[in-house]
HTML snippet that shows the backbone in 3Dmol.js (N, CA, C, O; Angstrom):
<script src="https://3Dmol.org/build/3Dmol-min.js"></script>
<div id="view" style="width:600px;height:400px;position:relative"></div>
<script>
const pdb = `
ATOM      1  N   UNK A   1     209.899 -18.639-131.279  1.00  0.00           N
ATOM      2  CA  UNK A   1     209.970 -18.760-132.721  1.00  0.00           C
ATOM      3  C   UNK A   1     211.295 -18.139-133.172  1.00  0.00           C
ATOM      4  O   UNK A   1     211.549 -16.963-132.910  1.00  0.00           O
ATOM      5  N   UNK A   2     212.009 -18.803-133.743  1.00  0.00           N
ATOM      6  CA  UNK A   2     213.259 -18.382-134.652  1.00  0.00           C
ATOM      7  C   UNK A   2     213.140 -17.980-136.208  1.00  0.00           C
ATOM      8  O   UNK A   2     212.484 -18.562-137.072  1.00  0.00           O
ATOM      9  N   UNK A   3     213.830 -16.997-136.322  1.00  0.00           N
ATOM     10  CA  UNK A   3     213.485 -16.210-137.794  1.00  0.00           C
ATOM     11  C   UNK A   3     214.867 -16.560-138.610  1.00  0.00           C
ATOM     12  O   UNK A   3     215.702 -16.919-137.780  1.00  0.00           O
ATOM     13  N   UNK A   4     215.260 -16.577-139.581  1.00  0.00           N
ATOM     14  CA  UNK A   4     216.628 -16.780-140.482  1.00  0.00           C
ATOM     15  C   UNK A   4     216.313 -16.275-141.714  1.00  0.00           C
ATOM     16  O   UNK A   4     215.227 -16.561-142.219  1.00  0.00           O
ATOM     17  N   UNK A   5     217.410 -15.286-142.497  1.00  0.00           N
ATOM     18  CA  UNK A   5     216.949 -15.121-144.004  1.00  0.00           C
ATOM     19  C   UNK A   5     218.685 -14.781-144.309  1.00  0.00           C
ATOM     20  O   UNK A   5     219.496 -14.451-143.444  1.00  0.00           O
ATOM     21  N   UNK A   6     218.980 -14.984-145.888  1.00  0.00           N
ATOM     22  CA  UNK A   6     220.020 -14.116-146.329  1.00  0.00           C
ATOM     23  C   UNK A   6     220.768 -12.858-146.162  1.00  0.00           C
ATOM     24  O   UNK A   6     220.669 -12.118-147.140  1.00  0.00           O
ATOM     25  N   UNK A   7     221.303 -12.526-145.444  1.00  0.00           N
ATOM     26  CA  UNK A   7     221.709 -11.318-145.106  1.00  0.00           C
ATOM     27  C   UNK A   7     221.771 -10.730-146.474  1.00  0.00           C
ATOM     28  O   UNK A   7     220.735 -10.070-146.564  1.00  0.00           O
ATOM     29  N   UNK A   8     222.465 -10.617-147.625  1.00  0.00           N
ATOM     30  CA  UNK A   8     222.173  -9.809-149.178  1.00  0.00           C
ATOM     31  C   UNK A   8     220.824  -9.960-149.559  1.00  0.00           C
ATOM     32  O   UNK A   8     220.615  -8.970-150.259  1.00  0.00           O
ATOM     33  N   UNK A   9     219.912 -10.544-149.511  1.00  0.00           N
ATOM     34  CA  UNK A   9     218.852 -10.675-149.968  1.00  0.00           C
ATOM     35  C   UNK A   9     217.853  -9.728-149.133  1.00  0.00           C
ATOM     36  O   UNK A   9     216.953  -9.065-149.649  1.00  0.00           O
ATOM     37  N   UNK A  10     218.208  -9.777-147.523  1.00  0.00           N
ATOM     38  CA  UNK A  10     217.673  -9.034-147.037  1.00  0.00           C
ATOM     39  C   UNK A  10     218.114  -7.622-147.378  1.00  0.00           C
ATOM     40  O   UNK A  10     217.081  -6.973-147.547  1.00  0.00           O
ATOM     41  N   UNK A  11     219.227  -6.818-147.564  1.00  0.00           N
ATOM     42  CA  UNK A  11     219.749  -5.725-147.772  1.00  0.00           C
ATOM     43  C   UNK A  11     219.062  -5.434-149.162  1.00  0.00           C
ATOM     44  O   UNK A  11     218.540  -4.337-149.357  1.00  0.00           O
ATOM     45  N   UNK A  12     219.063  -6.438-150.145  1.00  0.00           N
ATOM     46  CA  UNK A  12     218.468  -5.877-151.258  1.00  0.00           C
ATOM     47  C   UNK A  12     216.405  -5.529-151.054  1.00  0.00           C
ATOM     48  O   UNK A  12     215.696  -4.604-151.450  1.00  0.00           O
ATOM     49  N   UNK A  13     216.193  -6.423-150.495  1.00  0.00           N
ATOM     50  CA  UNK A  13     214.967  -6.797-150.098  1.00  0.00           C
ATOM     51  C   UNK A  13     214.390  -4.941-149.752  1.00  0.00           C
ATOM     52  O   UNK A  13     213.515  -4.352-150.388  1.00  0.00           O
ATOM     53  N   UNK A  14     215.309  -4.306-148.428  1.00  0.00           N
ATOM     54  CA  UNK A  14     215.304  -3.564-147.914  1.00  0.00           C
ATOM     55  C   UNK A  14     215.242  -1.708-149.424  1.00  0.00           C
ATOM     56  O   UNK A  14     214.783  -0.597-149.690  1.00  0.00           O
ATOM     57  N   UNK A  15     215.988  -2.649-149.736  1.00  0.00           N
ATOM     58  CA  UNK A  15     216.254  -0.944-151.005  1.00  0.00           C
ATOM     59  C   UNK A  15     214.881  -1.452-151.688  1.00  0.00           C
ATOM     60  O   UNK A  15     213.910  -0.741-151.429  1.00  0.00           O
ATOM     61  N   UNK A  16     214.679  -2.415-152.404  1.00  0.00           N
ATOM     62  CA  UNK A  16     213.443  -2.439-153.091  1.00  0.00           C
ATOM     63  C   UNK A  16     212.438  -2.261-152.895  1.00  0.00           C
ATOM     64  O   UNK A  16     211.809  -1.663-153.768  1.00  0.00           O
ATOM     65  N   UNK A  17     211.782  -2.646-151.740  1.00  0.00           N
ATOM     66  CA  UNK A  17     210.548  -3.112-150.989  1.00  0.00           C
ATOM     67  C   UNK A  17     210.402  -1.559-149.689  1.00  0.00           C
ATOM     68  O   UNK A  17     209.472  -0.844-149.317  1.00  0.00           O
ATOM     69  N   UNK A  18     211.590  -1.631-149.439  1.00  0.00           N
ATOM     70  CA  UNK A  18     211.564   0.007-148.183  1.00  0.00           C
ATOM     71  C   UNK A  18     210.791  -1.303-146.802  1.00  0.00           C
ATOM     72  O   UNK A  18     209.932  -1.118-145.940  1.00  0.00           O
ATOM     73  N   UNK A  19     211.232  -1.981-147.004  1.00  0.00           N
ATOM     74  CA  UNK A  19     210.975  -3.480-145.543  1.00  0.00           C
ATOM     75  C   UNK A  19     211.582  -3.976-145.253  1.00  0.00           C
ATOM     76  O   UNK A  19     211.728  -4.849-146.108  1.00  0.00           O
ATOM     77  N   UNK A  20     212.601  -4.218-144.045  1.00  0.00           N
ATOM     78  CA  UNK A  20     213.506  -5.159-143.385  1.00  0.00           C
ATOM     79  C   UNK A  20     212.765  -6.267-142.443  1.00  0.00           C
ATOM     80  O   UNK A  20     212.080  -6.223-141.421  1.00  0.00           O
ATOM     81  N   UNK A  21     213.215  -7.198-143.244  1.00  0.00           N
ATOM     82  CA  UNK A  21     213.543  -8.661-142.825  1.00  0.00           C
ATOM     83  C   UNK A  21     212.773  -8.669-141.201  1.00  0.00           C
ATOM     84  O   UNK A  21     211.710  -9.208-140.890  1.00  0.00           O
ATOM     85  N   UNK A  22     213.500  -8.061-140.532  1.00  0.00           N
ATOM     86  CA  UNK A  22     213.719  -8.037-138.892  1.00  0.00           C
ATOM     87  C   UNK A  22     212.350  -7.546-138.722  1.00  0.00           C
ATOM     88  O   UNK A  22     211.551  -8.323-138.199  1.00  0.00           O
ATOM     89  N   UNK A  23     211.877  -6.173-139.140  1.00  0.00           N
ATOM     90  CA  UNK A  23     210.581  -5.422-138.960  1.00  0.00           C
ATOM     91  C   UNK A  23     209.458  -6.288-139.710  1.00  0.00           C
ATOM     92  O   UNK A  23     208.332  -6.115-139.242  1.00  0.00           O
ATOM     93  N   UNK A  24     209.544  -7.171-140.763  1.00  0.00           N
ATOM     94  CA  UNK A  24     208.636  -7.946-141.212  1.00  0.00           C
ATOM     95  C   UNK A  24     208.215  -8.992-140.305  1.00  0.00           C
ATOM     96  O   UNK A  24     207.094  -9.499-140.365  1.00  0.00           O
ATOM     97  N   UNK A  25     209.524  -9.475-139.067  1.00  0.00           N
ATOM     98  CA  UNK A  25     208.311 -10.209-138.519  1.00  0.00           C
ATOM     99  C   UNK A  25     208.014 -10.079-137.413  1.00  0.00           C
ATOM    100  O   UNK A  25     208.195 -10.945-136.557  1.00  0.00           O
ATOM    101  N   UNK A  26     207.503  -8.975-137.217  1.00  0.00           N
ATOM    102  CA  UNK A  26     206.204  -8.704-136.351  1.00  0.00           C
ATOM    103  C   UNK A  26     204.589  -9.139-136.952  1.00  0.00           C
ATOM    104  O   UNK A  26     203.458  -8.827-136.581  1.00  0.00           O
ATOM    105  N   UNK A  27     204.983  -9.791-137.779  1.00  0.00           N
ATOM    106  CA  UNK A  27     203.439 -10.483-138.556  1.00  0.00           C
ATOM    107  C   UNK A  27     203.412 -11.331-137.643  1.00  0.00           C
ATOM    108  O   UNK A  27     202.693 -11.129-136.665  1.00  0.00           O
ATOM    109  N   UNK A  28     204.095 -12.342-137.735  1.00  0.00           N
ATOM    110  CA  UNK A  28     204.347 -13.365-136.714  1.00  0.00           C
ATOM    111  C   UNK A  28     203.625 -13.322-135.178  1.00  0.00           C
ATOM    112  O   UNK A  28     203.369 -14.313-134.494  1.00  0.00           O
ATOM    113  N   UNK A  29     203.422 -12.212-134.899  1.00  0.00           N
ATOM    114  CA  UNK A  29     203.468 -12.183-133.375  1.00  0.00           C
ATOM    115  C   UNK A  29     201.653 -11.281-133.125  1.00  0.00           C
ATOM    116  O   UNK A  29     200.971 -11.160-132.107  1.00  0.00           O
ATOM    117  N   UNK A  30     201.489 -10.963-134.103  1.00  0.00           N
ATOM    118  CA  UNK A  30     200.158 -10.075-133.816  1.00  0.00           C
ATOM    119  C   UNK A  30     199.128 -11.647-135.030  1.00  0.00           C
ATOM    120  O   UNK A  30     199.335 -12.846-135.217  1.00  0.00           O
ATOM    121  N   UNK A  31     198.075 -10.627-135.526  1.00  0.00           N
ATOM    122  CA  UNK A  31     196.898 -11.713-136.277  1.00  0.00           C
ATOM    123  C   UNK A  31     196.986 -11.185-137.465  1.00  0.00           C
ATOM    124  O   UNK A  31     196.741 -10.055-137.887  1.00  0.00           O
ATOM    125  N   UNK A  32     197.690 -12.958-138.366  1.00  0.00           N
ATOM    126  CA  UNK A  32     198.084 -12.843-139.581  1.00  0.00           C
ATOM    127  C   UNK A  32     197.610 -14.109-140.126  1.00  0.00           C
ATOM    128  O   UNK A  32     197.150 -14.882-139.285  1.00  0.00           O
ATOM    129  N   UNK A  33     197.613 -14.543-141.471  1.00  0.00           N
ATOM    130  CA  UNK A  33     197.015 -15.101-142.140  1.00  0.00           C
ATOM    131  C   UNK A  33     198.518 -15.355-143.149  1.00  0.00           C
ATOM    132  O   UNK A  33     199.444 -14.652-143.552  1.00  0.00           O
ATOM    133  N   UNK A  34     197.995 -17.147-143.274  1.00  0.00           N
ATOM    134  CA  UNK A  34     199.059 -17.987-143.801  1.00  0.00           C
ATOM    135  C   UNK A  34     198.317 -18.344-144.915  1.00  0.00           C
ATOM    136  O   UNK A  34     197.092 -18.399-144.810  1.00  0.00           O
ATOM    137  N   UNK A  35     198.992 -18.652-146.211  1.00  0.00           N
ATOM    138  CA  UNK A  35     198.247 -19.105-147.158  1.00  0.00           C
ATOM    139  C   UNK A  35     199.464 -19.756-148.197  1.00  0.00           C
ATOM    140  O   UNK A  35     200.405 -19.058-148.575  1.00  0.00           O
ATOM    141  N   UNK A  36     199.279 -21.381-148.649  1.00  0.00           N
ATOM    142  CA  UNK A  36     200.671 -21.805-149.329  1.00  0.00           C
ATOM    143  C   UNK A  36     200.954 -20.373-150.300  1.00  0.00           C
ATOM    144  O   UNK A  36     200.024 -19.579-150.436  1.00  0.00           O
ATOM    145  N   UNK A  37     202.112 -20.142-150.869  1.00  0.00           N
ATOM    146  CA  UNK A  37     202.671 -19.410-151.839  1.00  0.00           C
ATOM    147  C   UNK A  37     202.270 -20.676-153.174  1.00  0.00           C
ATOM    148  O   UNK A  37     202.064 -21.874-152.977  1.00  0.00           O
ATOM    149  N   UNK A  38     202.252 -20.057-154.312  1.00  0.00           N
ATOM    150  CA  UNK A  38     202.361 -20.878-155.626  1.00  0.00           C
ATOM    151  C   UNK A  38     203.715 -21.126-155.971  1.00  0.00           C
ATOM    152  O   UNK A  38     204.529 -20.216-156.130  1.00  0.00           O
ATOM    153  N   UNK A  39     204.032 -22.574-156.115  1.00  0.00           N
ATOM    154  CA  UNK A  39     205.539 -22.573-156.768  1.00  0.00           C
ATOM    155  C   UNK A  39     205.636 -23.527-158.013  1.00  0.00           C
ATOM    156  O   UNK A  39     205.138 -24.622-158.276  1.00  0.00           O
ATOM    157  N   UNK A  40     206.339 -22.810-158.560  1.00  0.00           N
ATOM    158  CA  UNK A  40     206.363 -23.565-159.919  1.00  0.00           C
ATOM    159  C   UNK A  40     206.894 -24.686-160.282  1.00  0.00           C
ATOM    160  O   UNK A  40     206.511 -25.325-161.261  1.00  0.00           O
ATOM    161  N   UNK A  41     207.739 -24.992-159.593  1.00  0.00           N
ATOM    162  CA  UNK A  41     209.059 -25.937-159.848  1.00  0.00           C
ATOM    163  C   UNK A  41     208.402 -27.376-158.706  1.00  0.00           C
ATOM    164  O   UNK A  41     208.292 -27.008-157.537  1.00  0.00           O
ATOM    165  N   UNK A  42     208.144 -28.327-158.873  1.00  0.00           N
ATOM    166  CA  UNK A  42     207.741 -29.675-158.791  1.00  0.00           C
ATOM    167  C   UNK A  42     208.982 -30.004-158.163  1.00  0.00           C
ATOM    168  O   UNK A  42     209.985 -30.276-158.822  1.00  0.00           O
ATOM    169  N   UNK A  43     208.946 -29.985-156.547  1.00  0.00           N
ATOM    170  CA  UNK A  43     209.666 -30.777-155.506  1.00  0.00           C
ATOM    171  C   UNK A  43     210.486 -29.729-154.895  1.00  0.00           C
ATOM    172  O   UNK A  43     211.491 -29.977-154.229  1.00  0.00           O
ATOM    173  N   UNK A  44     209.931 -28.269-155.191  1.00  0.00           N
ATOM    174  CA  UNK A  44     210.325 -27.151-154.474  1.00  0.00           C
ATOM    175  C   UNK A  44     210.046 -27.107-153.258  1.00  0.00           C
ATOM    176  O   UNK A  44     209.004 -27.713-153.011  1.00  0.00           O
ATOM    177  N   UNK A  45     210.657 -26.529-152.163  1.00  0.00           N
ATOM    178  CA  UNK A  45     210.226 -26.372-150.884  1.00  0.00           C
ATOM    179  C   UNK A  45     208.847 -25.697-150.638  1.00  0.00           C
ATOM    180  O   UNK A  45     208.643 -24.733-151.376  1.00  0.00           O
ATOM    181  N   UNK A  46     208.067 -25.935-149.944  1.00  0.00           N
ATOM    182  CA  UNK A  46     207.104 -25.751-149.551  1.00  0.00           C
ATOM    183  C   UNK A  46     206.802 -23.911-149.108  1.00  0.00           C
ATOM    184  O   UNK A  46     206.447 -23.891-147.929  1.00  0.00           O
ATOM    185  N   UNK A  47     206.843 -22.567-149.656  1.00  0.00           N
ATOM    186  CA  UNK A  47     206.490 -21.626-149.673  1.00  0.00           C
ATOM    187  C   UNK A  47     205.079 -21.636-148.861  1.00  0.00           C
ATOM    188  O   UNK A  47     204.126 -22.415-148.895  1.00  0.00           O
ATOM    189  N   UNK A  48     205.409 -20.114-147.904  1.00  0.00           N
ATOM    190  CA  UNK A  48     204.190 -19.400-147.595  1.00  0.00           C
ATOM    191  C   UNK A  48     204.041 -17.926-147.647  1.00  0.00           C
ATOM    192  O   UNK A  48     205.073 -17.295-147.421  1.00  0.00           O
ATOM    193  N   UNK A  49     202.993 -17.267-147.893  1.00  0.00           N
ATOM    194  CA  UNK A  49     202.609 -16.125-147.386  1.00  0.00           C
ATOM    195  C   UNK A  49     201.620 -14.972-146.361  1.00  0.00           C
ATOM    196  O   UNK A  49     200.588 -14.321-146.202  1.00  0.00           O
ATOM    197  N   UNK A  50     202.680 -15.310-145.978  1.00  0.00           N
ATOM    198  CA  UNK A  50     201.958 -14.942-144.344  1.00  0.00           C
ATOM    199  C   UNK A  50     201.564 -13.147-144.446  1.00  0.00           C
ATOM    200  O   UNK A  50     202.365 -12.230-144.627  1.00  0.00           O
ATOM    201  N   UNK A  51     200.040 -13.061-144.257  1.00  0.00           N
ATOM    202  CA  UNK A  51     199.848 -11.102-144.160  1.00  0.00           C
ATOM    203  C   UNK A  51     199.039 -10.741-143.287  1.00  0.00           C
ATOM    204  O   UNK A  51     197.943 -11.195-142.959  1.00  0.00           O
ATOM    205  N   UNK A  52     199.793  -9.676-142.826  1.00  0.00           N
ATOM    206  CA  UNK A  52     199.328  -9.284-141.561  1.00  0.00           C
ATOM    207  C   UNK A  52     200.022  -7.957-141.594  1.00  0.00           C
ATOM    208  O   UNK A  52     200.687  -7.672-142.590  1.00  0.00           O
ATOM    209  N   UNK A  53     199.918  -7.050-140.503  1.00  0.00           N
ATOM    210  CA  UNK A  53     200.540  -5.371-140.200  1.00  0.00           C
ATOM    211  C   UNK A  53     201.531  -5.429-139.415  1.00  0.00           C
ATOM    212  O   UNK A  53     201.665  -6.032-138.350  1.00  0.00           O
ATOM    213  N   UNK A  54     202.492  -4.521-140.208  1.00  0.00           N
ATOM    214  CA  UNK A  54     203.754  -4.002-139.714  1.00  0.00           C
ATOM    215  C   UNK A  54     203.679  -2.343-139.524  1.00  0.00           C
ATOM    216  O   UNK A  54     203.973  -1.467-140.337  1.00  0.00           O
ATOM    217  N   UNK A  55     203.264  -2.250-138.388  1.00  0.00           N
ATOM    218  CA  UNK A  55     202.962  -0.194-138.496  1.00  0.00           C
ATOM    219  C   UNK A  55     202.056   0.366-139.076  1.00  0.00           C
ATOM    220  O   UNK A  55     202.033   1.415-139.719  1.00  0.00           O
ATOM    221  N   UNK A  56     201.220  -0.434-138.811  1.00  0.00           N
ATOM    222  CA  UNK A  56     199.484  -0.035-139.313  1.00  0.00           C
ATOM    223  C   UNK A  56     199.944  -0.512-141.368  1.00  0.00           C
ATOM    224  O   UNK A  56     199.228   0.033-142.209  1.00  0.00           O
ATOM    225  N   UNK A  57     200.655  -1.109-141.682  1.00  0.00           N
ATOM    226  CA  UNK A  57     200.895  -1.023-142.825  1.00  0.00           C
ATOM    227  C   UNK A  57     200.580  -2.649-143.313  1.00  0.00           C
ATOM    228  O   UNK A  57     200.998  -3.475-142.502  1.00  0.00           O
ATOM    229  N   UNK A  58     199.788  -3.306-144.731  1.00  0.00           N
ATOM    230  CA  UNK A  58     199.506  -4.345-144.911  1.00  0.00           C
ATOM    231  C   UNK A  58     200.685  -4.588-145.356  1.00  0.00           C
ATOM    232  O   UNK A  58     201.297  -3.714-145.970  1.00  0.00           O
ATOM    233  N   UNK A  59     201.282  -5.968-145.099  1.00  0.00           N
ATOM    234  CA  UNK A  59     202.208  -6.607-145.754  1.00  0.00           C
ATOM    235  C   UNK A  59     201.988  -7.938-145.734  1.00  0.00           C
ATOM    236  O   UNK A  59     201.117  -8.509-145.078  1.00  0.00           O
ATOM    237  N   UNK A  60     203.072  -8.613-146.723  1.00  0.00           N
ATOM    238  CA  UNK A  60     202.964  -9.946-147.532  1.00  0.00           C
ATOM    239  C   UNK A  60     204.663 -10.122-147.097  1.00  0.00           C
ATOM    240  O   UNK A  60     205.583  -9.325-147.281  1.00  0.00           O
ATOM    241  N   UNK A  61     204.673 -11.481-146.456  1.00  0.00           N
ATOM    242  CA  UNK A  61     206.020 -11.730-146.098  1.00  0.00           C
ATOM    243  C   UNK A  61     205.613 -13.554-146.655  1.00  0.00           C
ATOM    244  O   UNK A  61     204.770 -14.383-146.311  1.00  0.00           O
ATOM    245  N   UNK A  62     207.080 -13.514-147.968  1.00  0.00           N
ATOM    246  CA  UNK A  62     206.831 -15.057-148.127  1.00  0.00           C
ATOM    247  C   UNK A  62     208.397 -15.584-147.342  1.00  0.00           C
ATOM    248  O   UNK A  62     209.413 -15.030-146.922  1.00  0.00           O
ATOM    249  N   UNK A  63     207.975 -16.685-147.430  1.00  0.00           N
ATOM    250  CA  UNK A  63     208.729 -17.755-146.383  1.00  0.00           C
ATOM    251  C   UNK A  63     208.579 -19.216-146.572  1.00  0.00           C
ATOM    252  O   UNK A  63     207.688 -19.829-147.160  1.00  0.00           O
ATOM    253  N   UNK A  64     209.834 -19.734-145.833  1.00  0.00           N
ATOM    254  CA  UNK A  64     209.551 -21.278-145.794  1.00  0.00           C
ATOM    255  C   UNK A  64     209.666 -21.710-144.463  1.00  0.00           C
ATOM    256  O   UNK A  64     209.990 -20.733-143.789  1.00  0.00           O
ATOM    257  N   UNK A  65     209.553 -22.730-143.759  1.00  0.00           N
ATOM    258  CA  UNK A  65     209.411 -22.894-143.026  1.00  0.00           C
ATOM    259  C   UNK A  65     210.409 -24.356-142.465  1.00  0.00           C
ATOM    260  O   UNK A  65     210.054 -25.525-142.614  1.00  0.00           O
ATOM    261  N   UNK A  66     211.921 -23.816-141.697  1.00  0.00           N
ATOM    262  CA  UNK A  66     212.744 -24.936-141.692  1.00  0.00           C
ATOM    263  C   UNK A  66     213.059 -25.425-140.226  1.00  0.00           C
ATOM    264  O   UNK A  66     213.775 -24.838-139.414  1.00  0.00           O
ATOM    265  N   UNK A  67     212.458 -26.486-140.066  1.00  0.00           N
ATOM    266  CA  UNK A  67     212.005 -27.357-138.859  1.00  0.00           C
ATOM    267  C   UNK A  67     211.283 -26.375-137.645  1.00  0.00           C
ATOM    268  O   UNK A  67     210.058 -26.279-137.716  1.00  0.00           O
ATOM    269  N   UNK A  68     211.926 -25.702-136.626  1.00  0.00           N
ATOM    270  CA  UNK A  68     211.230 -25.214-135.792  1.00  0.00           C
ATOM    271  C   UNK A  68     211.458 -23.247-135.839  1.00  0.00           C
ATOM    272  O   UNK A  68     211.178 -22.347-135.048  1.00  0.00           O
ATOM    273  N   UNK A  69     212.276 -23.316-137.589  1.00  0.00           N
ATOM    274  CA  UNK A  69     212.392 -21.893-138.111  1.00  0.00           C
ATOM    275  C   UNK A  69     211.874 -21.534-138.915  1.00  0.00           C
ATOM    276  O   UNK A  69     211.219 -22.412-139.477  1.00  0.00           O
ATOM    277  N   UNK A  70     211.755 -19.941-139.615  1.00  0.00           N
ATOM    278  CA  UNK A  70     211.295 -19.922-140.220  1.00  0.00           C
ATOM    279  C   UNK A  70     211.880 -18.855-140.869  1.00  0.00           C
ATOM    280  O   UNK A  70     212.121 -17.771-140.337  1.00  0.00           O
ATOM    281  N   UNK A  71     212.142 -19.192-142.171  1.00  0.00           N
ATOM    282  CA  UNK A  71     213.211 -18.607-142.957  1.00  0.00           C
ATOM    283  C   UNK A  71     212.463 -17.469-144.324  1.00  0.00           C
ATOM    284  O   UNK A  71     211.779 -18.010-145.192  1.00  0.00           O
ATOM    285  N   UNK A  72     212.654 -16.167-144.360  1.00  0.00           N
ATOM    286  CA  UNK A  72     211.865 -14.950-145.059  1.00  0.00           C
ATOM    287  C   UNK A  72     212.772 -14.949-146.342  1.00  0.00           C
ATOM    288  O   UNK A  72     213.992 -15.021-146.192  1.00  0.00           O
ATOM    289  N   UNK A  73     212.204 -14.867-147.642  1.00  0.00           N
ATOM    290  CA  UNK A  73     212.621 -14.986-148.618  1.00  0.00           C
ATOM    291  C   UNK A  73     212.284 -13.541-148.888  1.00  0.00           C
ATOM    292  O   UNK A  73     213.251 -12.824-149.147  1.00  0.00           O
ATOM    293  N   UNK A  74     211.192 -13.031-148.876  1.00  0.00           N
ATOM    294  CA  UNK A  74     210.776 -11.501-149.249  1.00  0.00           C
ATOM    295  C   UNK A  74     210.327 -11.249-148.183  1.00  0.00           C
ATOM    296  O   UNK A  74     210.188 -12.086-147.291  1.00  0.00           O
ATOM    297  N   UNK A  75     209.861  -9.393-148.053  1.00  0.00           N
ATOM    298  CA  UNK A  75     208.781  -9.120-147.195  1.00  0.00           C
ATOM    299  C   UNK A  75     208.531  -7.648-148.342  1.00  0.00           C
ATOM    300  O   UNK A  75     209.540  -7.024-148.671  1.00  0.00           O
ATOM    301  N   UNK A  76     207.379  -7.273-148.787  1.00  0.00           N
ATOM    302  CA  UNK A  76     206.667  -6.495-149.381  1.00  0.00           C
ATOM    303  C   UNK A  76     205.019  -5.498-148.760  1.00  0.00           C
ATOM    304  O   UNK A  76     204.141  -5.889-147.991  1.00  0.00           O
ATOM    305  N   UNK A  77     205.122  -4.510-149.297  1.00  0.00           N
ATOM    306  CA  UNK A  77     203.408  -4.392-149.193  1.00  0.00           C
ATOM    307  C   UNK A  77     202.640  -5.000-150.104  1.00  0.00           C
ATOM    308  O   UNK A  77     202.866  -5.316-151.272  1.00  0.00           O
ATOM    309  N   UNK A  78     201.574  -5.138-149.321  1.00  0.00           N
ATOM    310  CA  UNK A  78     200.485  -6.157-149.620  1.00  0.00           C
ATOM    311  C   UNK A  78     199.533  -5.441-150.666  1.00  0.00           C
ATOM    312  O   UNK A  78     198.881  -4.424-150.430  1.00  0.00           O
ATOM    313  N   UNK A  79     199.565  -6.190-151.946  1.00  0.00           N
ATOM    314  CA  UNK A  79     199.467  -5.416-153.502  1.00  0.00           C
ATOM    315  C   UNK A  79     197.773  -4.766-152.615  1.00  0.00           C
ATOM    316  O   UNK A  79     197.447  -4.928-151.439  1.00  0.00           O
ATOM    317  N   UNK A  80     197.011  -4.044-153.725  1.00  0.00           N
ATOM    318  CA  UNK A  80     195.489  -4.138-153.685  1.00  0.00           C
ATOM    319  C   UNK A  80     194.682  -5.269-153.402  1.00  0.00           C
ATOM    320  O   UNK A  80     194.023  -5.353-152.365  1.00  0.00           O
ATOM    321  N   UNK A  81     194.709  -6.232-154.373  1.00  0.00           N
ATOM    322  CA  UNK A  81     194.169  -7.391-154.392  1.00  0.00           C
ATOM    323  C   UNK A  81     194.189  -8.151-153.036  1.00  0.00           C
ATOM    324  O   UNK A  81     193.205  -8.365-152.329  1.00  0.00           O
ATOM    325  N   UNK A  82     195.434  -8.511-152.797  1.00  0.00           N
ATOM    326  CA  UNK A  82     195.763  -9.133-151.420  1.00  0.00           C
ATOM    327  C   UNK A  82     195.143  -8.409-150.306  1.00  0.00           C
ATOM    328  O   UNK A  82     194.840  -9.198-149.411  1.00  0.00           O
ATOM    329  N   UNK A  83     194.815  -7.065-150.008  1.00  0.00           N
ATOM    330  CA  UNK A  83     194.451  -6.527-149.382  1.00  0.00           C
ATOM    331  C   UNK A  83     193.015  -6.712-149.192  1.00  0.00           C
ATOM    332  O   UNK A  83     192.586  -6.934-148.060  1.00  0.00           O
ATOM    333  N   UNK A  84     192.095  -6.629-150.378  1.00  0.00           N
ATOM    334  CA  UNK A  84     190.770  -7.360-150.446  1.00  0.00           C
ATOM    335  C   UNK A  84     190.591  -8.181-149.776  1.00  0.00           C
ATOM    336  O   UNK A  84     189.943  -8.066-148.736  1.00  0.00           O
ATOM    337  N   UNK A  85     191.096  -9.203-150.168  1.00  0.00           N
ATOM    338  CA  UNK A  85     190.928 -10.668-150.216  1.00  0.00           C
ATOM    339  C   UNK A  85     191.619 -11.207-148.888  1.00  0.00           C
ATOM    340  O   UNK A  85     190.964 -12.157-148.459  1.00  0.00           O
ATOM    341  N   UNK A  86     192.687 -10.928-148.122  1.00  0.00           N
ATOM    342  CA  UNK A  86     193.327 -11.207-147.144  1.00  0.00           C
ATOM    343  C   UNK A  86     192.951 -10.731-145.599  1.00  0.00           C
ATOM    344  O   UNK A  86     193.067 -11.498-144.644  1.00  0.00           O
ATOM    345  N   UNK A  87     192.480  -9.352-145.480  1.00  0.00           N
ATOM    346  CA  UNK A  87     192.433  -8.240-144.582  1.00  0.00           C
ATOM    347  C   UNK A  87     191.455  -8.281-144.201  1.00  0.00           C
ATOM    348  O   UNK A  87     191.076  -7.445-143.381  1.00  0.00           O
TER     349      UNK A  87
END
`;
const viewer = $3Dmol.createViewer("view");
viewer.addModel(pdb, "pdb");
viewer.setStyle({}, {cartoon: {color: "spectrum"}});
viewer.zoomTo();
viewer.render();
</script>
């Protein structure tokens, strides 16, 4: 599996969130749960959010998914709710 994201987006990603890109996907590789993302915009690329643990920690990594890659737009902790409902 191949991973790709913005290098600035990831750096910002990183100050906001306290999650790098790189360490987010270890979702990928352990037992995680895919679910489309909501997008607003009509003929947008196809969004997901994939959650699963990074260091005993819940997280929400959204993404798209480009041919046999898969490209991280965010990676966050996984609000309350998501945690319910996902975990």
């Amino acid at each position: 599996m191949e991973f790709d994201w913005d290098e600035e987006k990831r750096r910002t990603n990183l100050i906001k969130h306290g999650i790098d890109f790189m360490t987010a996907t270890q979702i990928f590789w352990g037992r995680f749960r895919e679910v489309p993302a909501k997008t607003s915009l009509e003929g947008q690329e196809a969004r997901y959010v994939g959650f699963g643990y990074v260091n005993s920690v819940a997280v929400a990594v959204v993404y798209v998914k480009v041919g046999k890659s898969i490209r991280i737009i965010s990676a966050r902790r996984a609000s309350r709710r998501e945690r319910k409902k996902y975990y």
